[in-house]
Residue frames as a rotation matrix with the C-alpha (Angstrom) as fourth column:
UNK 1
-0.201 0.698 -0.687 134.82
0.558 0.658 0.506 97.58
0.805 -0.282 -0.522 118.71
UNK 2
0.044 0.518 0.854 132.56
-0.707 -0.588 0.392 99.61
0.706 -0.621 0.341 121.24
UNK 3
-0.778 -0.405 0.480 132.65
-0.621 0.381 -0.685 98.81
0.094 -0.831 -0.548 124.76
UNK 4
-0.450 0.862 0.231 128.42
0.555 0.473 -0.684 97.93
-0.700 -0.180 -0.692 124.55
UNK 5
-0.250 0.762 0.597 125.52
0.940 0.043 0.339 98.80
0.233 0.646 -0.727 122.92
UNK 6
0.422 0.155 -0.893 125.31
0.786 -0.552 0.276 101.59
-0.451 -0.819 -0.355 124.56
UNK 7
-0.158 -0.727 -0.668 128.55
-0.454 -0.547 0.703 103.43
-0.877 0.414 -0.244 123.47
UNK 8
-0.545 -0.096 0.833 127.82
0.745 0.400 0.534 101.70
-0.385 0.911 -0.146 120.02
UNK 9
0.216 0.737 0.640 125.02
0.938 -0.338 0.073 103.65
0.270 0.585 -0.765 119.49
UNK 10
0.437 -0.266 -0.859 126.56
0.321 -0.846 0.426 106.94
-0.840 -0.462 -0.285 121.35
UNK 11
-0.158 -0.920 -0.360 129.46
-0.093 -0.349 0.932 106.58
-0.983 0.181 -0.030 118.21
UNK 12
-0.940 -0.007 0.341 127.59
0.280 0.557 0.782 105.16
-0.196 0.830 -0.522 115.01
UNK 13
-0.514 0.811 -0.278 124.83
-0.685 -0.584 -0.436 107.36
-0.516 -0.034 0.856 113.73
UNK 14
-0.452 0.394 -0.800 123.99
-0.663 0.452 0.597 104.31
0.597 0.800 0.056 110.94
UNK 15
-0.600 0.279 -0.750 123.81
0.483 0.874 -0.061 102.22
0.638 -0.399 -0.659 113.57
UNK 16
-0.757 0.556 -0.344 121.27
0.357 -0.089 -0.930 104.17
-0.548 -0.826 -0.131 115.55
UNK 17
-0.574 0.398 -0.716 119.61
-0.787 -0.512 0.346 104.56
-0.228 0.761 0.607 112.65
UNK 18
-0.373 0.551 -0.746 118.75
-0.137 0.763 0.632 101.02
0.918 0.338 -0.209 112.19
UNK 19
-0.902 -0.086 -0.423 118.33
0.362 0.385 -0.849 100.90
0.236 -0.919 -0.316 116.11
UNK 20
-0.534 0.764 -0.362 115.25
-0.470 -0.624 -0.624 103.51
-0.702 -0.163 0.693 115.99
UNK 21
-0.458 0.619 -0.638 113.79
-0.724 0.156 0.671 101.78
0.515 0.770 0.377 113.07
UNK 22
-0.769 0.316 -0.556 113.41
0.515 0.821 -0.247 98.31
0.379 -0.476 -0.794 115.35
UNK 23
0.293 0.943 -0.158 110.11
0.168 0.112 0.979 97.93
0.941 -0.313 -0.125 117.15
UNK 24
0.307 -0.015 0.952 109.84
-0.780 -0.577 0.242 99.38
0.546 -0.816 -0.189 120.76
UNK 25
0.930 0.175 0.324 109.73
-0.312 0.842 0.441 95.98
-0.195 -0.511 0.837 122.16
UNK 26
0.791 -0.607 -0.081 112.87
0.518 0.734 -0.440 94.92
0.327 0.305 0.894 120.55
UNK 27
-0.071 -0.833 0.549 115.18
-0.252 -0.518 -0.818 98.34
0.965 -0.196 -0.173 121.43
UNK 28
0.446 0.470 0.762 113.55
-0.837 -0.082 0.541 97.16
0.316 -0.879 0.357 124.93
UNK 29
0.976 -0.079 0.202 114.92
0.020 0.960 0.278 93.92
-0.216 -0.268 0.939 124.91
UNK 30
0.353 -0.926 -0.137 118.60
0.718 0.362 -0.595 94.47
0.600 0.112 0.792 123.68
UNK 31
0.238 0.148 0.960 118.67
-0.717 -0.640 0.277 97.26
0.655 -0.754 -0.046 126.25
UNK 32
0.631 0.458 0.626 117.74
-0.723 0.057 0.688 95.42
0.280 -0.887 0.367 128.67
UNK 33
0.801 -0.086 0.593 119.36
-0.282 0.819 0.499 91.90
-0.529 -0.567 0.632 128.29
UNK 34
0.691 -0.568 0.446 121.79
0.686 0.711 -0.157 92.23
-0.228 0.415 0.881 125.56
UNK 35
0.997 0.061 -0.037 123.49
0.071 -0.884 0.461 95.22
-0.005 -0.463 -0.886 126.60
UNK 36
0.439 -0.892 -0.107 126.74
-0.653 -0.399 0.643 94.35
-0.616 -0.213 -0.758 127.44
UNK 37
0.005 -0.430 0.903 127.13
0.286 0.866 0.411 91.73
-0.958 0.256 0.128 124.43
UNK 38
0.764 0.515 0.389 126.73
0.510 -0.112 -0.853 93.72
-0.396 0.850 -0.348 121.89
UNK 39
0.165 -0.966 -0.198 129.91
0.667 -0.038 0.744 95.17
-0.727 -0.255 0.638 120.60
UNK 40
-0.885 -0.389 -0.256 129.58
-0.041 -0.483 0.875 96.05
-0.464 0.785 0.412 116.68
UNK 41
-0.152 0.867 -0.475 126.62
-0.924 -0.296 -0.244 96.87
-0.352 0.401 0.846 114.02
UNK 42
-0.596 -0.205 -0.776 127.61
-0.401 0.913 0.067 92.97
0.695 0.352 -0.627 112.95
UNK 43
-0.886 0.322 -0.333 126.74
0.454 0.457 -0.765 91.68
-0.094 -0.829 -0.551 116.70
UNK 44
-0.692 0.655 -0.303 123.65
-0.284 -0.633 -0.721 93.88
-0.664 -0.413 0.624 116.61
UNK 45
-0.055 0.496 -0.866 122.25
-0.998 -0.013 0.056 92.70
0.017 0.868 0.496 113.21
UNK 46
-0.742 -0.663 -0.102 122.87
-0.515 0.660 -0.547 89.42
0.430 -0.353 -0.831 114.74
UNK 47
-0.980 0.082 -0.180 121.32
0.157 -0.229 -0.961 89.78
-0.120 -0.970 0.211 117.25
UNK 48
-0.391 0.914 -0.109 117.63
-0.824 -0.400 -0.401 91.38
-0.410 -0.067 0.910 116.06
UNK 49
-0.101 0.293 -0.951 117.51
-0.859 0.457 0.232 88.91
0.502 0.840 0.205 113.18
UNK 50
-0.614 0.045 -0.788 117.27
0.049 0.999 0.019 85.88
0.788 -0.027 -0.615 116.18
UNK 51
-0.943 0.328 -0.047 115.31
-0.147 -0.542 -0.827 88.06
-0.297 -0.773 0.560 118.28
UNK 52
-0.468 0.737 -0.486 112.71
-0.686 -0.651 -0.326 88.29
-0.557 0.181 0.811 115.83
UNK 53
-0.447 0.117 -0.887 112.86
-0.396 0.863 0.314 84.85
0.802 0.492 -0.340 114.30
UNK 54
-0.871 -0.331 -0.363 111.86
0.037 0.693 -0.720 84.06
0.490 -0.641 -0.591 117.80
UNK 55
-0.794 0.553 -0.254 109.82
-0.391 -0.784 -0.482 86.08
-0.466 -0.283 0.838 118.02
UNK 56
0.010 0.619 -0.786 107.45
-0.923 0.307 0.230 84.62
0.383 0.723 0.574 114.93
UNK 57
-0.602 0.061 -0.796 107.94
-0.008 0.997 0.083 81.18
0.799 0.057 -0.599 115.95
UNK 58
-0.832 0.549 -0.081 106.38
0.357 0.417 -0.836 81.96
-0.425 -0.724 -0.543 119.46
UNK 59
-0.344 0.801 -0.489 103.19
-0.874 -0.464 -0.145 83.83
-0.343 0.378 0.860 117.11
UNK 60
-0.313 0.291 -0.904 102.71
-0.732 0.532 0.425 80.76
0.605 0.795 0.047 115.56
UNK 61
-0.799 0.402 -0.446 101.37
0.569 0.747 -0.346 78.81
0.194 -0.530 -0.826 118.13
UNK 62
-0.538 0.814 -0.218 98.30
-0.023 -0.273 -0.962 81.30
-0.843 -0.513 0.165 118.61
């Protein structure tokens, strides 16, 4: 287990593989706020997949 997201993606080319694939907006957001909670490629896949579910639910009100 990696200290953050950070050093996750420093040690785990797969996992910065899927990290570059995400939308700008999203590497922006776990950056920013989910930084130090991220630990493993588990927590991280976690992580996008309720990012982006949120994401759609707020689309659906416009």
């Amino acid at each position: 287990m990696e200290k953050d997201l950070s050093q996750l993606l420093k040690t785990s080319s797969s996992t910065r593989s899927y990290f570059t694939s995400l939308p700008v907006w999203l590497q922006l957001e776990l950056h920013s706020s989910h930084n130090d909670y991220i630990h493993t490629a588990g927590q991280l896949h976690y992580v996008v997949d309720f990012l982006q579910k949120q994401n759609d639910k707020s689309k659906q009100f416009y």
